[in-house]
N, CA, C and O atoms as CSV, one atom per row, in Angstrom:
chain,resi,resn,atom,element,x,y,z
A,1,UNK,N,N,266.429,-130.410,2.809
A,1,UNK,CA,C,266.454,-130.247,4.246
A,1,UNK,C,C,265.751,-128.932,4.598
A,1,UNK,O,O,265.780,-128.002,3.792
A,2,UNK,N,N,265.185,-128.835,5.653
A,2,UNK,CA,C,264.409,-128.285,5.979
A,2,UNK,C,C,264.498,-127.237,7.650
A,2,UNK,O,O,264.147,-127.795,8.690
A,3,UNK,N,N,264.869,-126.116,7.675
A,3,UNK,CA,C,265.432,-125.596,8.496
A,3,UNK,C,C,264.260,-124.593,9.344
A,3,UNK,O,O,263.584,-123.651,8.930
A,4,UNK,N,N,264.334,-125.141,10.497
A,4,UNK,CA,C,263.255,-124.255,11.175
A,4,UNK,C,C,263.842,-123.198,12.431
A,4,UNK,O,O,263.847,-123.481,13.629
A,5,UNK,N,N,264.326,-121.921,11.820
A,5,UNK,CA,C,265.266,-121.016,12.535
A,5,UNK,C,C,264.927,-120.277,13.837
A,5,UNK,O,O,263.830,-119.764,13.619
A,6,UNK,N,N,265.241,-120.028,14.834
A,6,UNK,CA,C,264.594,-119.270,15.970
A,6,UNK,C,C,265.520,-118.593,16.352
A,6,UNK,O,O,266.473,-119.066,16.971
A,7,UNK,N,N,265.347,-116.906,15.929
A,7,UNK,CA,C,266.566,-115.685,16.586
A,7,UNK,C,C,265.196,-115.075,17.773
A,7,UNK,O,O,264.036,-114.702,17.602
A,8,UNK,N,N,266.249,-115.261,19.180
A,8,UNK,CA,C,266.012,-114.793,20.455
A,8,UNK,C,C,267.069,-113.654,21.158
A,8,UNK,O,O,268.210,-113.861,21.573
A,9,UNK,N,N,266.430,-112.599,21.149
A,9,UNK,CA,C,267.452,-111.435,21.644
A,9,UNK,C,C,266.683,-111.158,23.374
A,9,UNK,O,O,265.615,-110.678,23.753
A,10,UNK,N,N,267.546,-111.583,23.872
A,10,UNK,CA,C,267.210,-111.305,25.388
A,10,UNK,C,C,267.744,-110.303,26.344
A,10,UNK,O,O,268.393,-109.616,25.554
A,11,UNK,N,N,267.906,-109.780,27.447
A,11,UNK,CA,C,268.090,-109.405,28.630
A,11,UNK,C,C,269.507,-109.617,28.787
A,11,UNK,O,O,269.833,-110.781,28.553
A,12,UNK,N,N,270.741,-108.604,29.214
A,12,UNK,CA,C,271.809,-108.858,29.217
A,12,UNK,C,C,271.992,-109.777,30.908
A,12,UNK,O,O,272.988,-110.410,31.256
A,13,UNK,N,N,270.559,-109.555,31.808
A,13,UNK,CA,C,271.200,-109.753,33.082
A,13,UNK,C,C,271.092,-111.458,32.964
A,13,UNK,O,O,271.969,-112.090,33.551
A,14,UNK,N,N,270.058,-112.208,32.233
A,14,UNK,CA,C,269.253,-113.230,32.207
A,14,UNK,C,C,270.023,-114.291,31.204
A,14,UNK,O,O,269.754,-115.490,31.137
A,15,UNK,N,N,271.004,-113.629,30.463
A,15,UNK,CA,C,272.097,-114.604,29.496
A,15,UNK,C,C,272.328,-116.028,29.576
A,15,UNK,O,O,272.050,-116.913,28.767
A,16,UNK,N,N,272.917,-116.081,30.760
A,16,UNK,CA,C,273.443,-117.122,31.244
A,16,UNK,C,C,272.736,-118.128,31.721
A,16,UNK,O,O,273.058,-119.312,31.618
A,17,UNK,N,N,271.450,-117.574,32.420
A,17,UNK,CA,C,270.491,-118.479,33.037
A,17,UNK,C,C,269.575,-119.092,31.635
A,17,UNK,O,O,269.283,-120.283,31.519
A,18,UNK,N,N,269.148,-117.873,30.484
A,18,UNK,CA,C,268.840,-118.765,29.599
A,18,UNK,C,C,269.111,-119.454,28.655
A,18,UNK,O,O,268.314,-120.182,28.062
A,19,UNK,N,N,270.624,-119.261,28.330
A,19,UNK,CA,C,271.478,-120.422,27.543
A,19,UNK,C,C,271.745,-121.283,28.029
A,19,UNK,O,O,272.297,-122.034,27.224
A,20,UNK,N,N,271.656,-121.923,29.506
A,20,UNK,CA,C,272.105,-122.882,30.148
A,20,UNK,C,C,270.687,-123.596,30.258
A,20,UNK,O,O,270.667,-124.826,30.211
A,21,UNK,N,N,269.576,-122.930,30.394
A,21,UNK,CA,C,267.946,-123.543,30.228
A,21,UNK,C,C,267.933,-124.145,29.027
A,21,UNK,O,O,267.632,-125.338,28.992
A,22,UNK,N,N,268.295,-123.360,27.665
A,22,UNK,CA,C,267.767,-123.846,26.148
A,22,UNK,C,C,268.627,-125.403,26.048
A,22,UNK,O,O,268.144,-126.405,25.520
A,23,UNK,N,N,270.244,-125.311,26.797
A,23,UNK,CA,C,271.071,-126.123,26.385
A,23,UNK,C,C,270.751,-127.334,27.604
A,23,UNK,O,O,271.419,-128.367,27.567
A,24,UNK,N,N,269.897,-127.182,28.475
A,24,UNK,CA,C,269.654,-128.119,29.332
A,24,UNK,C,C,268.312,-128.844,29.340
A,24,UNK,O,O,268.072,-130.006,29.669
A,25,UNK,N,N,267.357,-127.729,28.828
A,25,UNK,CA,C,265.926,-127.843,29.077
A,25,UNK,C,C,265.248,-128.130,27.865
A,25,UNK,O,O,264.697,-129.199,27.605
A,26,UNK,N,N,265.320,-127.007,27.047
A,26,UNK,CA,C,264.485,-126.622,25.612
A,26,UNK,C,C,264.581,-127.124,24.419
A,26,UNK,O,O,263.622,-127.672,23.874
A,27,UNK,N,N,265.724,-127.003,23.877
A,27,UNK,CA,C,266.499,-127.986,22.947
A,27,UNK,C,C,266.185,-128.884,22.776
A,27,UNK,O,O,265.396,-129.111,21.859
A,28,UNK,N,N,266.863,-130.258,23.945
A,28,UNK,CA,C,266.074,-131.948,24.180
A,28,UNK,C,C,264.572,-131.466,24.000
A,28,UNK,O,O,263.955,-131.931,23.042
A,29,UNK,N,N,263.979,-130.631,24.789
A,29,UNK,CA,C,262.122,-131.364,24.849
A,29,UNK,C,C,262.061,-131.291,23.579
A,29,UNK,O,O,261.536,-132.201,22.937
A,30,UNK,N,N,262.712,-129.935,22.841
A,30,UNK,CA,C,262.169,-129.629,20.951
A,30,UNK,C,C,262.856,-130.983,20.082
A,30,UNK,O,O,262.412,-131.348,18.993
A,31,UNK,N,N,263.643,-131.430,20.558
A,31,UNK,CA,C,263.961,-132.533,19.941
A,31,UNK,C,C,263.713,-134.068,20.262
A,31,UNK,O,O,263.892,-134.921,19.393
A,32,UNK,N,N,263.344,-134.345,21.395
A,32,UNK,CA,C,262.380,-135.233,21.800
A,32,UNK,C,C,261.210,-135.741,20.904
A,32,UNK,O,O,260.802,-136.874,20.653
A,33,UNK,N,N,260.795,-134.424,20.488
A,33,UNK,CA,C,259.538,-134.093,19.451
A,33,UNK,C,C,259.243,-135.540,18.539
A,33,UNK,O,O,258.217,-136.112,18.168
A,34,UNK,N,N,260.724,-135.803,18.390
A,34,UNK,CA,C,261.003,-136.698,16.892
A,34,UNK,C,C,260.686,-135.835,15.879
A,34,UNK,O,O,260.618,-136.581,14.902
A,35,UNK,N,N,260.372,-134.359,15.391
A,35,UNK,CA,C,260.063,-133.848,14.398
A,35,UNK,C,C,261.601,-133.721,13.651
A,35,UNK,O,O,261.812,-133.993,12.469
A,36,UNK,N,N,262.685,-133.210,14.697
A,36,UNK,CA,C,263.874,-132.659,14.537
A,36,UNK,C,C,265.139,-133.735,14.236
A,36,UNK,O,O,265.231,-134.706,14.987
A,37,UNK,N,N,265.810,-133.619,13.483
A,37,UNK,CA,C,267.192,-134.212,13.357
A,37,UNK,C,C,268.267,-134.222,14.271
A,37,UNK,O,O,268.927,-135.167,14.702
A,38,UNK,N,N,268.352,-132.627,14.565
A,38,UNK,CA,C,269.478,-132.012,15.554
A,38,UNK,C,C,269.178,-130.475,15.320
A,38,UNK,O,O,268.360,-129.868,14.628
A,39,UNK,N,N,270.071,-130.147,16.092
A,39,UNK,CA,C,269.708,-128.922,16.689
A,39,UNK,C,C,270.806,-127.673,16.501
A,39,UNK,O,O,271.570,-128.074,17.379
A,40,UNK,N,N,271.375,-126.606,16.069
A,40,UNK,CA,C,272.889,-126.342,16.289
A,40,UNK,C,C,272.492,-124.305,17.145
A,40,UNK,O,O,272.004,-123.541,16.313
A,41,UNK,N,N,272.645,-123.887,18.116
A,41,UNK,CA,C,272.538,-122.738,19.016
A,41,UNK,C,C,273.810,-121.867,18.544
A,41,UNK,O,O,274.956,-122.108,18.924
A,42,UNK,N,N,273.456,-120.818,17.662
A,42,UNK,CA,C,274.788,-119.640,17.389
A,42,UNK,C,C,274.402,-118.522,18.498
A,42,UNK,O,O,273.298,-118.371,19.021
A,43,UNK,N,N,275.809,-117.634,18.772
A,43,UNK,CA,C,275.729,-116.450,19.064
A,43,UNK,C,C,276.003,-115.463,17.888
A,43,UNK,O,O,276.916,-115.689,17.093
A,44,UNK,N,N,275.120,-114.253,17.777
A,44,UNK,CA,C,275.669,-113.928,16.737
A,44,UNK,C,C,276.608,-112.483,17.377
A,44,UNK,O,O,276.620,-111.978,18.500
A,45,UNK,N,N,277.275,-112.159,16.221
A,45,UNK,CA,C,278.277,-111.273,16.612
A,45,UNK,C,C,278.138,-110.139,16.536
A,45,UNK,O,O,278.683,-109.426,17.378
A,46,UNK,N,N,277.298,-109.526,15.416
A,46,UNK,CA,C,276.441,-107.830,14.302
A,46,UNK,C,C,275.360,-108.286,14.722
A,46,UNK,O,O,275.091,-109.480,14.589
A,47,UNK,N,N,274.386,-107.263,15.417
A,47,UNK,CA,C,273.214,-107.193,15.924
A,47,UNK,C,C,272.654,-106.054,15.934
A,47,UNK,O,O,273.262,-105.066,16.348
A,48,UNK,N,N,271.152,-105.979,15.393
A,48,UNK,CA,C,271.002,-105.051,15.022
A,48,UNK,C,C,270.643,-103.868,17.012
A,48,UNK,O,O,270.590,-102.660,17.242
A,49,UNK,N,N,270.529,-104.852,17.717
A,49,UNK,CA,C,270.516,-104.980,19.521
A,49,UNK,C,C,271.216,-105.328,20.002
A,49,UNK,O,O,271.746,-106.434,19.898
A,50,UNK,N,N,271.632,-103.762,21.271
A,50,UNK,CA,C,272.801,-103.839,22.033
A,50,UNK,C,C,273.085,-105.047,22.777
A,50,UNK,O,O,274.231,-105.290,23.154
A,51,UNK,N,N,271.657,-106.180,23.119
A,51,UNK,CA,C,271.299,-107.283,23.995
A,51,UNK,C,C,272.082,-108.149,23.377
A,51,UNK,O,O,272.845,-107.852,22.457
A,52,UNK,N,N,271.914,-109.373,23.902
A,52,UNK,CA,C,272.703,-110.850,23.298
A,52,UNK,C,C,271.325,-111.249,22.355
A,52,UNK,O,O,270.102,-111.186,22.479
A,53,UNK,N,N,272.362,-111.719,21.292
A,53,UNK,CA,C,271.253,-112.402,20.515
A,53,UNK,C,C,272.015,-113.760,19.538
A,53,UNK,O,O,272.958,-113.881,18.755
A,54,UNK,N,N,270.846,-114.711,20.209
A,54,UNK,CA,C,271.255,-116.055,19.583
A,54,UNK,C,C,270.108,-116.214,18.467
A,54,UNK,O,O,268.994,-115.698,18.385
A,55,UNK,N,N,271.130,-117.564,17.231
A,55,UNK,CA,C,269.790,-118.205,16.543
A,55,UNK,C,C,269.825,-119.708,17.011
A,55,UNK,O,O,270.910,-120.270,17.164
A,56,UNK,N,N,268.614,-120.367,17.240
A,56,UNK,CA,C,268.486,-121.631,17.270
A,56,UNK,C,C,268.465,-122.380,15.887
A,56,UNK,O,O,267.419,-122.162,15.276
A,57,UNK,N,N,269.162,-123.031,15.373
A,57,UNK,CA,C,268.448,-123.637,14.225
A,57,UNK,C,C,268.180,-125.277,14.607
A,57,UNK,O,O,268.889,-125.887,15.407
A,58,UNK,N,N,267.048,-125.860,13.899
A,58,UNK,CA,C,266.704,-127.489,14.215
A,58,UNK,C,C,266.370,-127.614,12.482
A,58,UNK,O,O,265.735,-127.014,11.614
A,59,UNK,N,N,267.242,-128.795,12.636
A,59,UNK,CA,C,266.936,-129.353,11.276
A,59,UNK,C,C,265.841,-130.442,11.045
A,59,UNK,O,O,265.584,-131.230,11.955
A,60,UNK,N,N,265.323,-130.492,10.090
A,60,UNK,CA,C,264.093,-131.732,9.896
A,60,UNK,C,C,264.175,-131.893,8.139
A,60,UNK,O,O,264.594,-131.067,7.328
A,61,UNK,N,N,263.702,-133.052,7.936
A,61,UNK,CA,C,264.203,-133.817,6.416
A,61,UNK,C,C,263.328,-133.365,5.379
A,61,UNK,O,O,263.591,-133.202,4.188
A,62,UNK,N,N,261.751,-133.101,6.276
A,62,UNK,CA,C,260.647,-132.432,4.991
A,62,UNK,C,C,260.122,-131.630,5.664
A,62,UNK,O,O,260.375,-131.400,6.846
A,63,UNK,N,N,259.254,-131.062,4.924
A,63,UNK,CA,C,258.279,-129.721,5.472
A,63,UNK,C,C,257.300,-130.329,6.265
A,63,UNK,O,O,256.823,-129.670,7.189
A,64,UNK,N,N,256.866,-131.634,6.035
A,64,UNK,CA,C,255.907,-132.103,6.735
A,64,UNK,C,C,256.255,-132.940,8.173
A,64,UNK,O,O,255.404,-133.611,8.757
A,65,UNK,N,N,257.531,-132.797,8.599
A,65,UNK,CA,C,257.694,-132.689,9.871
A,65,UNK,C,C,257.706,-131.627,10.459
A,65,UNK,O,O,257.125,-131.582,11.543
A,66,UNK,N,N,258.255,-130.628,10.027
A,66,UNK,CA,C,258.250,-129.542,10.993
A,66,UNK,C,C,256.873,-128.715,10.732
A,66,UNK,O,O,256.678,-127.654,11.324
A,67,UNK,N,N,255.788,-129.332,9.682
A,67,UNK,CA,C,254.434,-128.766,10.632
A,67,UNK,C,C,253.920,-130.223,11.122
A,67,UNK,O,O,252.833,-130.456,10.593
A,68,UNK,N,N,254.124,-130.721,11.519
A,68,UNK,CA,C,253.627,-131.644,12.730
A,68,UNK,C,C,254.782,-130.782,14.057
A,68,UNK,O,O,254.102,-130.437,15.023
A,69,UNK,N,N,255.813,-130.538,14.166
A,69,UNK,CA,C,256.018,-130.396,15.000
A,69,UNK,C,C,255.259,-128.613,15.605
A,69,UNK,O,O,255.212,-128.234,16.775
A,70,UNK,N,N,254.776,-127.857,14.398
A,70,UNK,CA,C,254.019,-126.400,14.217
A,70,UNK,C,C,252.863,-127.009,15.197
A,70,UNK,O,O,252.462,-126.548,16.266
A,71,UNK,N,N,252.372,-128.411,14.374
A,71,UNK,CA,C,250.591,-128.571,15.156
A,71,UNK,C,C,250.609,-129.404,16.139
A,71,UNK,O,O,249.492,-129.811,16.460
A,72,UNK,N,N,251.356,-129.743,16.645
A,72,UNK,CA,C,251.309,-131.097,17.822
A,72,UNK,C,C,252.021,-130.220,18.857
A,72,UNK,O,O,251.446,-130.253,19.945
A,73,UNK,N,N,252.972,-129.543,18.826
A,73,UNK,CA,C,254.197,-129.287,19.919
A,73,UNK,C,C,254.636,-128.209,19.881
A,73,UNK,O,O,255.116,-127.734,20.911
A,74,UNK,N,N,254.616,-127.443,18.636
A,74,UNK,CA,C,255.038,-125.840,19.121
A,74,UNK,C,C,254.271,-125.102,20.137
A,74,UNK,O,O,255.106,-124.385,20.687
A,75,UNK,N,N,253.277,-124.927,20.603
A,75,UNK,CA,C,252.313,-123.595,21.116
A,75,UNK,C,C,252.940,-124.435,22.693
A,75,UNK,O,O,253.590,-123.722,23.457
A,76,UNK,N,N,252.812,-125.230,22.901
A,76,UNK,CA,C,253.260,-125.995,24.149
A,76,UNK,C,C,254.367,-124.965,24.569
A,76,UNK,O,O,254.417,-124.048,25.389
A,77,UNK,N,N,255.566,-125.719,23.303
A,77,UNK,CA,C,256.814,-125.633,24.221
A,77,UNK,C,C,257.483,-123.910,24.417
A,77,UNK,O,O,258.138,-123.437,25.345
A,78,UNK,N,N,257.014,-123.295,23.173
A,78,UNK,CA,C,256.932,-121.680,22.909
A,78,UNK,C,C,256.102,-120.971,24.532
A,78,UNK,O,O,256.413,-119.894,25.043
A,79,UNK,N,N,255.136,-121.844,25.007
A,79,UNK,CA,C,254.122,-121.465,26.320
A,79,UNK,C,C,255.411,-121.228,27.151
A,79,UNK,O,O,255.857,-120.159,27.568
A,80,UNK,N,N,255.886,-122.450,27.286
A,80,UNK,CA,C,257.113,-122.884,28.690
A,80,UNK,C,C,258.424,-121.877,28.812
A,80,UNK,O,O,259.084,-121.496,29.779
A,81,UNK,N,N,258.519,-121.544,26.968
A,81,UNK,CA,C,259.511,-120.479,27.335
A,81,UNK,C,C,259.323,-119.491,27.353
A,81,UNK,O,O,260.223,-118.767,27.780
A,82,UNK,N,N,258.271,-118.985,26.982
A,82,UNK,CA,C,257.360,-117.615,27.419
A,82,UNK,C,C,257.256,-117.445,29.048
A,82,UNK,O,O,257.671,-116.430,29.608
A,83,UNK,N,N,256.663,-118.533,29.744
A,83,UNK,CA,C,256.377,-118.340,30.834
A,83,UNK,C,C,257.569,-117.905,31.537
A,83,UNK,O,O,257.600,-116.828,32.131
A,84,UNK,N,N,258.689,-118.817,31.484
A,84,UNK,CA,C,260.116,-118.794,32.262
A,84,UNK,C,C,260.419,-117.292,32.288
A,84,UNK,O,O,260.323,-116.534,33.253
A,85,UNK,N,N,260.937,-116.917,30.610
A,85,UNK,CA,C,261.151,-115.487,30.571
A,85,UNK,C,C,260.045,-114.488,29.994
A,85,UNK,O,O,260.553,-113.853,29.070
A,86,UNK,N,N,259.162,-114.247,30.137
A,86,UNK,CA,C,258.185,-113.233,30.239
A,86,UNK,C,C,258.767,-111.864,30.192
A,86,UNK,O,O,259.559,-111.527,31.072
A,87,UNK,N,N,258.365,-110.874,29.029
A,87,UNK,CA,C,258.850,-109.464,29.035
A,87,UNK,C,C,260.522,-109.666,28.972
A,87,UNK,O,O,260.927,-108.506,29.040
A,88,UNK,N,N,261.549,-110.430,28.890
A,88,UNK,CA,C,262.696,-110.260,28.967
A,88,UNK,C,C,263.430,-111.024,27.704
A,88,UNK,O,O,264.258,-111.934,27.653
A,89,UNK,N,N,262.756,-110.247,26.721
A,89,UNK,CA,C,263.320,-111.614,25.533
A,89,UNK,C,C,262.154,-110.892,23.983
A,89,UNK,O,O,261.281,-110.043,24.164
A,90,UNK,N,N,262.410,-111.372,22.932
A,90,UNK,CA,C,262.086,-110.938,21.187
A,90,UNK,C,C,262.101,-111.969,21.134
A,90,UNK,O,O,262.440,-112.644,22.106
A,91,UNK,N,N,261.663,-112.614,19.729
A,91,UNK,CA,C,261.716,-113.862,19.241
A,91,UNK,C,C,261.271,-113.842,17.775
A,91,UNK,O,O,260.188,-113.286,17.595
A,92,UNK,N,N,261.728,-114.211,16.962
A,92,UNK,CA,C,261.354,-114.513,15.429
A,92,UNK,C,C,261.633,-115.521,14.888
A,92,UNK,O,O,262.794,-115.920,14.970
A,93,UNK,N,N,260.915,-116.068,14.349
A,93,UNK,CA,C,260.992,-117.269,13.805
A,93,UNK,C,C,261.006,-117.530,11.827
A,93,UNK,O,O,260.183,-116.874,11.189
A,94,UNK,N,N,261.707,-118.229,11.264
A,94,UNK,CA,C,261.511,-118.471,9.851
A,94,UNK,C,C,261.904,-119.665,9.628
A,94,UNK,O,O,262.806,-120.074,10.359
A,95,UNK,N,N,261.348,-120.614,8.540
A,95,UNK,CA,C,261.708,-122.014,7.802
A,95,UNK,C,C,262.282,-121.677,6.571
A,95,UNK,O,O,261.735,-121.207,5.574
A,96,UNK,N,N,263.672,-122.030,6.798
A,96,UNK,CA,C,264.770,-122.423,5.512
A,96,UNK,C,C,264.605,-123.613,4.401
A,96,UNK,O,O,264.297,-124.725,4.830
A,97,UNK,N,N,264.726,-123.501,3.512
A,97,UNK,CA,C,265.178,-124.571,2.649
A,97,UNK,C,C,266.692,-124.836,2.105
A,97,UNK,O,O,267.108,-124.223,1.122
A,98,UNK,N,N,267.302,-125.563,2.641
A,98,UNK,CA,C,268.682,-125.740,1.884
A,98,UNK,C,C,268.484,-126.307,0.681
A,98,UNK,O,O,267.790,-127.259,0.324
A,99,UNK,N,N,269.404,-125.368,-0.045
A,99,UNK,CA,C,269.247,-125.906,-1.864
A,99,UNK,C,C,270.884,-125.913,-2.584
A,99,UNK,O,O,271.038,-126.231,-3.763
């Protein structure tokens, strides 16, 4: 299995408006994709930032879905949430392997 991780540290004023976007908006379109299995949104608790910071994780079965979802659909949907929150937000991304 194949884990494609996304830690987002945002804006303490903007929290609410964008966990209720990812869990309404972002999420489904990234999983719409068909690249993804499911999806699971942590808060984490130790941060290395005073801000809120979540990880997204989406699961997918091989590596070769989640670069179809890299070359078909990431730069898109990464655009949409750039645009929304602009300057108010970090983002890092890494692919897991569960073993």
């Amino acid at each position: 299995m194949i884990i494609y991780s996304v830690t987002v540290t945002i804006e303490d004023e903007i929290e609410r408006e964008w966990l209720d976007w990812m869990r309404r908006v972002h999420v489904p379109d990234v999983l719409r994709t068909g690249c993804f299995a499911g999806a699971t949104i942590y808060k984490t608790f130790e941060s290395t930032s005073d801000e809120p910071t979540y990880v997204i994780q989406y699961e997918c079965s091989a590596m070769a879905e989640y670069q179809r979802y890299r070359d078909h659909f990431a730069a898109a949907l990464q655009k949409e949430h750039s645009d929304r929150f602009s300057g108010r937000f970090r983002a890092s991304r890494q692919i897991l392997e569960k073993v």
